[in-house]
N, C-alpha and C positions, 0 to 999 in steps of 0.2 A: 504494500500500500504506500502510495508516493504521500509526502509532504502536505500536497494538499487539501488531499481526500482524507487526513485522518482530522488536518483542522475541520474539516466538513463537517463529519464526523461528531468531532469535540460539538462545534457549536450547535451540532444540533440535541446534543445530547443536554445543553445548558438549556437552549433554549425551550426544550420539548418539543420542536418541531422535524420536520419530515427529513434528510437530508438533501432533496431534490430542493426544498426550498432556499433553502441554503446557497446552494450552490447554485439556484439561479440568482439572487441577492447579489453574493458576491463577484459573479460575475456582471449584473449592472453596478455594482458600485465603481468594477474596475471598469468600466466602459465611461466614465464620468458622469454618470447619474446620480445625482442627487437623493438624498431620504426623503424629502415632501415628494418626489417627483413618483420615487420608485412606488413608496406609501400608497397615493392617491390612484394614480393613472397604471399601475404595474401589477396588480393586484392578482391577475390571473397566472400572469408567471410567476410569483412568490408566492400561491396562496395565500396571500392577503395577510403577509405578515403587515402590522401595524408600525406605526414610527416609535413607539419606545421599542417592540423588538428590533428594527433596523438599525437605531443607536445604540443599542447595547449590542449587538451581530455585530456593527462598522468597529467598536471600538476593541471590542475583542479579538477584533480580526487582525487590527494592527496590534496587538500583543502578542498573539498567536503565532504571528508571520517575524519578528522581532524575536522571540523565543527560537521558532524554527533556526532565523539567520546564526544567531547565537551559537545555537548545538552545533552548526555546520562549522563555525569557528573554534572551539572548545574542541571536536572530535579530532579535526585537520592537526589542530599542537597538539593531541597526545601523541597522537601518528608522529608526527615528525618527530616526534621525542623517544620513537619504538618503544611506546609502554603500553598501547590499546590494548587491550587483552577482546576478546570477545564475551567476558562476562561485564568489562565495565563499558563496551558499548553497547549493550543492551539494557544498563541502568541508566545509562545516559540518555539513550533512545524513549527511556520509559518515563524519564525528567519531565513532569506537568505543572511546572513554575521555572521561571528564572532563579529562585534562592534555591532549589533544588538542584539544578543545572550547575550554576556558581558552586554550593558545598562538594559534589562531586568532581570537579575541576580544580578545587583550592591544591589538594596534593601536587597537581602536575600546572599549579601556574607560573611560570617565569617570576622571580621576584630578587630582591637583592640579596644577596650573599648571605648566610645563617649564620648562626651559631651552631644551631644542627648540622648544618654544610659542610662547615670547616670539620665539624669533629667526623663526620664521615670519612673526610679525604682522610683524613687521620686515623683512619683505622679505625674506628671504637665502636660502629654500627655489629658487631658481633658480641662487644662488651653488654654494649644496651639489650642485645637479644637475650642472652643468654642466662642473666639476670633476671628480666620478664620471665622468660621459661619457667625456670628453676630457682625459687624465692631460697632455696636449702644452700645456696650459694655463698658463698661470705664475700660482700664487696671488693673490701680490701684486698686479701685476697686473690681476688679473679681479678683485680684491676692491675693487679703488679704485672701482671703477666706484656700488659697496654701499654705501660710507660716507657715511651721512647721522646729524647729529646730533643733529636731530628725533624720529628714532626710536630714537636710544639706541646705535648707532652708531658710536662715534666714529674709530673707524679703523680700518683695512683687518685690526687684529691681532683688533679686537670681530669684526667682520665675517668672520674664518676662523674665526675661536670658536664664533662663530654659526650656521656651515655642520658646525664638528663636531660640534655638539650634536643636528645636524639627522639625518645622517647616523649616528652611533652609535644614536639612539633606532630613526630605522627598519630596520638593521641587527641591530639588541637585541629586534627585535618580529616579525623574519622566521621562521614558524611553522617554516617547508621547515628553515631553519638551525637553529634553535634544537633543534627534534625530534633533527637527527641528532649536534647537540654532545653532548646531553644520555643520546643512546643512546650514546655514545661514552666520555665520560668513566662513563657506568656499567659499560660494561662492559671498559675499557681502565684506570680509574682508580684509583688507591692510595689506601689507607685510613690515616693515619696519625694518631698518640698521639703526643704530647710533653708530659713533666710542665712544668708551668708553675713556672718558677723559685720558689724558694724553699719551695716546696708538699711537697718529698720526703718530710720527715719526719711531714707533718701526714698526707701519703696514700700510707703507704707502703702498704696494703693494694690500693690499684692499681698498686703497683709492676710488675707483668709488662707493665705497657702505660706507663710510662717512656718506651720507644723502643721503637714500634711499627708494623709496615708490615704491610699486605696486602690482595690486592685486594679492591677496592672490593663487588665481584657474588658474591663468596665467603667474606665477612664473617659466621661462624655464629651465630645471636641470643642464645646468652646473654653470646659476646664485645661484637657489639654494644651491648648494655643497660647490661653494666657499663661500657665504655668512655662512654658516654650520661651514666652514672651519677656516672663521673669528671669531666665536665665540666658537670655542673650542681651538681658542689661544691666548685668550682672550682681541682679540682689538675689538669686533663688541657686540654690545647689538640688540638683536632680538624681536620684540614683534609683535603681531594680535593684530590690531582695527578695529575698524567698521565707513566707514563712518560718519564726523557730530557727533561722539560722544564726540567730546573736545567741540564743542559747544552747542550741544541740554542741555536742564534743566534736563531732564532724557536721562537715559542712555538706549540706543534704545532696548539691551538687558532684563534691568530693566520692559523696557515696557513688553515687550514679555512674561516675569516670570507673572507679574501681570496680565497682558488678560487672563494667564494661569489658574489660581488660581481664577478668578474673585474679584480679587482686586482691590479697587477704586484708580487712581493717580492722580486723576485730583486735588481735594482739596489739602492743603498745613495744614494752621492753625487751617481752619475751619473744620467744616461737624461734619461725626461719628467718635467721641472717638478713638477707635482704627486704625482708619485710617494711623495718621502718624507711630504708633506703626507697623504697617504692611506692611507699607514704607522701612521702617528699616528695616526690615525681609528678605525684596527682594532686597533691596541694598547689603546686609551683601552676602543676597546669591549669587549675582550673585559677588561681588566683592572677598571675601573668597571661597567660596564652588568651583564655576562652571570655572569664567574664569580662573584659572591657570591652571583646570583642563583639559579645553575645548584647551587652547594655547599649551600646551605641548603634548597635544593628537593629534591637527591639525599640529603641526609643526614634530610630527613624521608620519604621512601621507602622509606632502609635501616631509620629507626625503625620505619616502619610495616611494614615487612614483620618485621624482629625483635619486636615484640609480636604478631605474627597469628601467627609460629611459638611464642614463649611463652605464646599460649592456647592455640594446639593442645595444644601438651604439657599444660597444665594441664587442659585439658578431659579428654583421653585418660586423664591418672590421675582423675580426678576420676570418670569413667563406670566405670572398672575398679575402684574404691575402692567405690563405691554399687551395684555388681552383684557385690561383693565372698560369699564362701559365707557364707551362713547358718548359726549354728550350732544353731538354732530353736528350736521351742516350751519350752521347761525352764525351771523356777524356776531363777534365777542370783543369786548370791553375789558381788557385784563391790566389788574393795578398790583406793581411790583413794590409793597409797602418799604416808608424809611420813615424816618425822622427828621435829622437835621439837614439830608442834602434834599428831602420831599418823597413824593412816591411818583415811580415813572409810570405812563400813563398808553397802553398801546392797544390798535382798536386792528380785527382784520375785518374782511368780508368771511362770508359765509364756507368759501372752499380755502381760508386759511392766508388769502393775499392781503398784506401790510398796508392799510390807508391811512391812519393818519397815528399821532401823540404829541403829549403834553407832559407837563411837570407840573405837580400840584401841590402846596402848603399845608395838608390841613391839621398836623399833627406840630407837637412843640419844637421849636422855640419856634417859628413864626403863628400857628395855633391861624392860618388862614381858609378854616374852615368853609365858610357860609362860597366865599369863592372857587375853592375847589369843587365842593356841589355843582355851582354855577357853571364850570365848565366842563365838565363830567355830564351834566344833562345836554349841555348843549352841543357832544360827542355823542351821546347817544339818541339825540333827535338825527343829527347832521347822517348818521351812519345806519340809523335803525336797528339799533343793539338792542339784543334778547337777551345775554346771556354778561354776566361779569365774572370774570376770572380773578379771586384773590391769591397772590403770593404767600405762602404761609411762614415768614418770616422774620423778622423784628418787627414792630407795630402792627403785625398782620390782622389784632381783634380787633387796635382804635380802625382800622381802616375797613373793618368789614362793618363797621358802626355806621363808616360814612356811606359804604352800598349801601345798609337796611335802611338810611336818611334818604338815598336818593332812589330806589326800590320804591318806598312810599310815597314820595314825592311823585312819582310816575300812575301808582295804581289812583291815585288819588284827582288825578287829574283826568281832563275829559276833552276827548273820549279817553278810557284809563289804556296805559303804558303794562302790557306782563313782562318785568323784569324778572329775571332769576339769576341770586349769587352762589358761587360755589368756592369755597376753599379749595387751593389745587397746589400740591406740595412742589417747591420751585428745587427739589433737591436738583443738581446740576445742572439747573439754570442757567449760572454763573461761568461754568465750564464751556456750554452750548455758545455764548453770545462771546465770547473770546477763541471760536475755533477760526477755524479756517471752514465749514461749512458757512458757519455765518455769514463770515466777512465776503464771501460770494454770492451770499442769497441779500444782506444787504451791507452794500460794501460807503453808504453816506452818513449811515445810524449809528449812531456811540452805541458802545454794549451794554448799557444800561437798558435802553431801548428795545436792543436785540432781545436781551433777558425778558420781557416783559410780553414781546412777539411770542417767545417761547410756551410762557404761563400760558397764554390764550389758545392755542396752538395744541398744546397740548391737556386742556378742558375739551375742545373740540373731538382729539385723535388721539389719545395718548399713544399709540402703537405706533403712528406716522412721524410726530417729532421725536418720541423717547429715543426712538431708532439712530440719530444723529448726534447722541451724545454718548461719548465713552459710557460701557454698563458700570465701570466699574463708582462711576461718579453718581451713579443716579443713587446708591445708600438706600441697598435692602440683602445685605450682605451680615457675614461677622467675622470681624479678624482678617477680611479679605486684602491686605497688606503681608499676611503672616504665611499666606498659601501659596502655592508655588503659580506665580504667574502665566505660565504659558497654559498649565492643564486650563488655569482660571478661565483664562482669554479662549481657548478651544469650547469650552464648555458653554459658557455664555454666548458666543457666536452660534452655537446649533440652537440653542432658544430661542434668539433671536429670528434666524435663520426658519425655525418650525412655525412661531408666531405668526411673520410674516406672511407666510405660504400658506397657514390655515385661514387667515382672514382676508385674504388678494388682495390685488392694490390697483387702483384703477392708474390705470396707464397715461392719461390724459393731465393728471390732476400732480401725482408723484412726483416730491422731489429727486433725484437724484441717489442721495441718501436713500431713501426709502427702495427704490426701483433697484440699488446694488446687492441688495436682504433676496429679491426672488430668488427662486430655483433657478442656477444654471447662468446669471449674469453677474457681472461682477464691475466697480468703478467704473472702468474704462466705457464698457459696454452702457451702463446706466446713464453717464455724458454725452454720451451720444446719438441717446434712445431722446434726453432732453433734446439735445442740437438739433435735431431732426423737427421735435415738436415747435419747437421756438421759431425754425423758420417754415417749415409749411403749414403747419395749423395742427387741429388737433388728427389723432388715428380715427379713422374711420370702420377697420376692419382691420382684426389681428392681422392677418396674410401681409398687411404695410408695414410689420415688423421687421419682414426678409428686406428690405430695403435701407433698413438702417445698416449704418458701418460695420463692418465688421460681425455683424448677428449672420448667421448661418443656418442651415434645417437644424445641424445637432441642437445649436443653443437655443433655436425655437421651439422645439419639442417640450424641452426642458421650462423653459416658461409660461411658455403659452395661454396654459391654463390658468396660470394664476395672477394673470395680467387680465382683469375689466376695462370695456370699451362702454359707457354707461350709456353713451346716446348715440350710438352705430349705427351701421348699415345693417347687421346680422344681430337680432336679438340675441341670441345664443355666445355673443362677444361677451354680456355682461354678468355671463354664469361663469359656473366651473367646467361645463363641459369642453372636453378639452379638441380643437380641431379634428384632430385626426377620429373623433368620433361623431361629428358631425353626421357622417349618412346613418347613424342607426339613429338619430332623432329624425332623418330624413323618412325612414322610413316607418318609426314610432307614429308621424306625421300623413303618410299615405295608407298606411294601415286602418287611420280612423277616417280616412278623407276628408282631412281639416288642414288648414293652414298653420306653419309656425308659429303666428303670433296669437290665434288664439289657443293654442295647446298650453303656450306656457301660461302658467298658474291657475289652471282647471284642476281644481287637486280633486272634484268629483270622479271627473272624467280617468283623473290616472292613477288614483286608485283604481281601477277599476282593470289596467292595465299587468298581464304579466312577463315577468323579466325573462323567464325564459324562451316568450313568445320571439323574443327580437336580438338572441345571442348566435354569435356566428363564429367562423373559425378565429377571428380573433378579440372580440369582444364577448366576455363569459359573464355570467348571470352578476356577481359584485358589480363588475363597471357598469352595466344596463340596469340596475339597481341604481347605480349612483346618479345617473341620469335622469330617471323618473324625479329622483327628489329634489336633482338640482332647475327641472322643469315647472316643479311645484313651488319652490320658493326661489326662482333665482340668483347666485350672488348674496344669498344669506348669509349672518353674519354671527361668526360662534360666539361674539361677547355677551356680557349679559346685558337688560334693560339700566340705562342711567338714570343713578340715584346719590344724593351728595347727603352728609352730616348734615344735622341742622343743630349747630351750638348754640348751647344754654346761654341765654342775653345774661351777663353779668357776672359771667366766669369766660376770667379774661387770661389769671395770671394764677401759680401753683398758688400764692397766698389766699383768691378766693374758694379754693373747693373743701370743702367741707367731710369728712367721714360719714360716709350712710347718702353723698347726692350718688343720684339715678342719671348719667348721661351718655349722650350719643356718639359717638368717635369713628374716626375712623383708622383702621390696621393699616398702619404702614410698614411693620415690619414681622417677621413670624421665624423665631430661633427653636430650639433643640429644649430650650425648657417656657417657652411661652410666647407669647406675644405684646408687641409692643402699638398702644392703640394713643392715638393721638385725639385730645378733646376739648383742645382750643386755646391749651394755657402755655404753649410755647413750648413742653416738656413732655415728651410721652410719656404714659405710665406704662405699666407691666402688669398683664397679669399673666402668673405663674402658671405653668403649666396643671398644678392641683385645681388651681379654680376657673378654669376654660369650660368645664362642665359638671355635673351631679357624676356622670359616669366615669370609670376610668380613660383615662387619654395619651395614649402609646406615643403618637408624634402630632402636637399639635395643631400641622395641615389637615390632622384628619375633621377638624372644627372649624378654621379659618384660614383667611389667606390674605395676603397683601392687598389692599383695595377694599375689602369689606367694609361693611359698615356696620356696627357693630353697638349693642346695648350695655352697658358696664356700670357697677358700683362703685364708689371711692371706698377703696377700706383701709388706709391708711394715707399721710403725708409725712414728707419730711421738707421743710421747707429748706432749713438749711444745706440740706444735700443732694436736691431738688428730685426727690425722690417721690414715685408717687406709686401706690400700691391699690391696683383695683382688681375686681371681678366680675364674671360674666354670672355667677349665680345668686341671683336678687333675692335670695333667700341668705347670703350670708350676714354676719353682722359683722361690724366693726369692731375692735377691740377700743382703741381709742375714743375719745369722745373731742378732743381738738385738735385741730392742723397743728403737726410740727412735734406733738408727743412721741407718735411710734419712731422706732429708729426702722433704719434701712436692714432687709433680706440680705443675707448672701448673694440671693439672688438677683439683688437689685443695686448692688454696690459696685464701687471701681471709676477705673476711669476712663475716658473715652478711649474706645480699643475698636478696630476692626472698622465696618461701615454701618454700625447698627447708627441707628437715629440718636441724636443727640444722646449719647453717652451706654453702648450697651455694655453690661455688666460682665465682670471677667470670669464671673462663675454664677451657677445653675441649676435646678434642675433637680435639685438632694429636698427631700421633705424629710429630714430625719431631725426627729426634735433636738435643740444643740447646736445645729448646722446650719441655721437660717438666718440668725439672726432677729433682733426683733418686731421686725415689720413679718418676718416671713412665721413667726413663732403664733404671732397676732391671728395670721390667716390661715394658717394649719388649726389653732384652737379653736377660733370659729367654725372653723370647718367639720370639728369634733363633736362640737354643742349639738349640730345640727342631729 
């Protein structure tokens, strides 16, 4: 069985599916097919595997093929080395991870000069046998026989040196031992934090990890990260132990080397000669050779698996942020709040183009209130605004004070005005209006201005504008500085990238940006696809795609579908259905004796339709499935219905909320031990994963997600640490009875770390009484009473 066929094989065996499916997968992914593409339109040759198995197939696929390359190079140097035996290429052959691969390889890897080495060339590789063999041996003794001062030698103590070196190396290189120390200390091993002397005060914001233990296989990743975080700013000391080893007489590891080897440990002074000699050997080894080898090795595992759960989280809000509801087509009025330089003031039309702005006083030191109203109404007369966009950042309440003034002022007048405001979070606003997208789209506008085009822009689309700003800036992440940036950056682009392509992008309308997210295009092609629109006018019919630069049949295949023509020549432009299946609506359509345009959205009618009637040799029951429904709603749109917070009039700032109010928020961020719900006072609060619900709650996506909107109790404040402790179950009580008594959770404590929203906390997630601290002690006994 070749190479290929057994990854086939593997994947199908991970993913439970067919291996045919598989391996037609893999060979569109090698053919440049994209995952929405293959996902949507490809469905009869993969069996309809879906796009989380296609990303989790694609990415295994490059491990898999990376592993393979690996073995091929690992086999080649034993070869050369004439040491392959054909037992250890069949272990090697049998290697189902790279650390597997590597531990079998370590004996025979090129490395610099030993200790073991030397004493080899020296002779002493029979001393070190013979000993092992035969513990009935007397060291000294058997060593005299080794002492030559020729070779460096010089006496029977060189000559047992000699034999230890010889014997801890291959000891320290035995795959068999090494695998199961190391499955051992992970899953029996302690995770422990000590501040590093004199450091308290400089880190005291890692203080909950001072004195800290827990097992090692059970370490949650945002504890992990910061404790990481601790010690690469040098106030935390890090170490792996094993149970009972500060007390047992041997060290449990020790034992384990010795069972290994069939080494006696039970004697001390007495028994065979070599005994205590061979004691030594396994203490040395496991102290020198294996444990720092084994801790540094495990504590880059814990890392790496703590940054693959802190991109999950970061990807999961990042998909739920950019599928986030629309508030759609409407001219918007969006106000980028400030204080002493004003608030910038930016209006678009309805499909998101720039018309006019202002700078307005109405907040202190100039307090030019009554004015700002005045020209704000006279913006949204001039422009016909429906909709006002708030920045949700420094003065952002006094300024949503002055929407509800001019909100009123509109319903109140005749004929009356429906205004409606929305808070809408400006996280990398500021990023956006200083890129080089900007400075393109408008290159006369200070970026104050840009930023405020942004706010509006994305009330409108959030999926369209978020798309033009690095993910890593938009802040619904944690620790996302501590994790390794490229996975990051890889990970985030296929969100993006799926987002994209589940919700289409009209072709006509799309920026650039947005147009380089399809399936199958990329920058260059997306500048182009513009250039083209900018000087002949809008697309009339996908098939005018093959006409733009450089686009091709491959690269139209690939997008085609997920490119909308809203007002075309071919109804069927403004669905999903993808060209090349054009004739089986053509004949969907002769079948009833009706025309295209009234077929589409008769969903009497196509119900009434079956799929298998109109499947042919290359379109199979899925795709003619998918047809009917994208006939029934054309160009449907997977987000949900838009719906904004409506914040409590009079809670503005942490000092007015109170223990026991009832208010409305909305989720902007969602970690490993809760969620972070934002409710108008500048500060998110938390609540803890224990009180998300009455039931138990494994991972908190399983309740909520970035964008929600969400009902929540205050059960706790801390003003001074601007900590704010709520819950989703309106049956909890408060402990406290005033703002600023409780102290802050463990899991609500620290300091701004990673990209959680205004300060996520370095640790989480423990309800163990003791461990929480007293905000979080507060909402656990509550939670008891109940």
């Amino acid at each position: 069985m070749d190479a290929q066929t057994q990854i086939t094989q593997r994947l199908a065996e991970e993913l439970n599916v067919r291996p045919q499916q598989v391996a037609a997968a893999v060979e569109l992914l090698d053919g440049g097919a994209t995952v929405p593409f293959i996902s949507r339109y490809r469905k009869e040759v993969t069996g309809a595997l879906d796009d989380g198995q296609l990303r989790t197939l694609e990415e295994r696929l490059r491990y898999l093929r990376e592993l393979e390359e690996r073995r091929e190079t690992v086999l080649a140097s034993i070869d050369e080395q004439g040491k392959l035996t054909d037992e250890l290429t069949a272990q090697i052959r049998a290697a189902d991870t790279k650390q597997r691969l590597e531990d079998l390889y370590l004996p025979y890897k090129k490395k610099r000069r030993t200790k073991a080495q030397i004493a080899r060339e020296a002779g002493l590789e029979p001393l070190a046998q013979a000993l092992l063999d035969d513990p009935s041996l007397d060291p000294q003794t058997t060593a005299a026989d080794y002492v030559d001062a020729d070779k460096g030698v010089a006496d029977t103590k060189a000559a047992l040196d000699g034999a230890k070196q010889i014997l801890m190396e291959r000891f320290a290189e035995d795959a068999e031992l090494v695998g199961r120390l190391r499955d051992r200390l992970w899953e029996e091993g302690e995770f422990s934090a000590r501040v590093i002397d004199g450091k308290q005060q400089e880190g005291a914001k890692f203080s909950d990890y001072f004195e800290h233990d827990e097992r090692l296989a059970k370490v949650p990743s945002h504890r992990a990260l910061a404790m990481f975080r601790g010690r690469n700013e040098g106030v935390l000391g890090l170490t792996i132990t094993l149970p009972g080893e500060e007390e047992a007489v041997l060290h449990p590891a020790e034992v384990a080397i010795a069972r290994h080897f069939g080494i006696d440990l039970s004697s001390k002074d007495t028994g065979r000669p070599a005994d205590r000699w061979l004691r030594e050997v396994v203490r040395w080894t496991w102290r020198v050779k294996l444990y720092t080898h084994l801790e540094t090795e495990l504590m880059g595992r814990l890392r790496e698996r703590a940054e693959g759960e802190a991109i999950e989280v970061f990807a999961a809000n990042l998909k739920d942020l950019l599928l986030a509801a629309p508030a759609g087509p409407k001219a918007t009025l969006a106000l980028d709040p400030g204080l002493r330089t004003g608030c910038k003031v930016a209006v678009v039309d309805a499909t998101g183009q720039f018309l006019d702005h202002e700078v307005i006083y109405p907040h202190a030191p100039q307090n030019r209130w009554d004015e700002a109203l005045a020209k704000l109404a006279r913006l949204v007369e001039k422009h016909a605004v429906t909709l006002i966009a708030i920045g949700n950042g420094t003065a952002s309440r006094e300024t949503d004070r002055l929407a509800g003034e001019l909100v009123k002022r509109f319903a109140s007048a005749s004929p009356p005005r429906h205004l409606a405001k929305v808070m809408v979070s400006e996280a990398g606003a500021s990023v956006y209006s200083a890129s080089e997208i900007a400075a393109r789209e408008f290159p006369d506008l200070d970026v104050t201005i840009r930023g405020a085009v942004s706010i509006a822009r994305r009330l409108q689309d959030p999926l369209a504008e978020l798309v033009k700003i690095e993910p890593k800036s938009i802040g619904v992440g944690q620790y996302q500085h501590d994790v390794s940036q490229m996975q990051l950056s890889r990970s985030l682009e296929t969100v993006i990238e799926d987002c994209v392509n589940a919700v289409g992008v009209d072709l006509n309308t799309a920026s650039s940006a947005l147009l380089s997210r399809v399936s199958g295009l990329n920058p260059g092609l997306a500048e182009n696809i513009v250039l083209r629109r900018n000087a002949e006018g809008p697309f009339r019919d996908r098939r005018e795609l093959l006409e733009v630069g450089r686009l091709g049949p491959r690269t139209f295949e690939q997008c085609a579908g997920f490119l909308r023509i809203m007002n075309g020549d071919n109804p069927l432009d403004r669905s999903a259905v993808h060209p090349e299946a054009y004739p089986v609506v053509s004949r969907i359509a002769e079948r009833g004796g009706r025309g295209l345009a009234s077929l589409i959205g008769d969903s009497a009618y196509l119900r009434t339709l079956k799929p298998t009637d109109f499947v042919d040799d290359t379109f199979g029951v899925p795709t003619v499935t998918d047809i009917l429904k994208e006939l029934d709603k054309p160009g449907r749109d997977p987000r949900p219905e838009f719906r904004a917070a409506e914040f409590r009039e009079g809670v503005e700032q942490i000092k007015d909320l109170e223990p026991g109010m009832i208010l409305e928020g909305t989720v902007t961020n969602v970690t490993h031990f809760g969620a972070f719900v934002d409710v108008g006072v500048h500060q998110d609060g938390l609540v803890h994963i224990s009180a998300l619900s009455d039931s138990f709650v494994e991972d908190p996506r399983q309740v909520v997600k970035a964008g929600d909107i969400v009902k929540v109790k205050v059960m706790a404040v801390d003003i001074e640490r601007k900590r704010i402790g709520l819950s989703m179950r309106m049956h909890d009580q408060p402990a406290g009875d005033k703002a600023g008594e409780a102290k802050p959770s463990r899991s609500s404590r620290g300091s701004r770390t990673g990209s959680a929203p205004r300060g996520t906390p370095p640790r989480g997630g423990e309800t163990r009484p003791g461990q929480m601290g007293a905000l979080g002690e507060a909402l656990l006994k509550a939670r008891k009473k109940q």
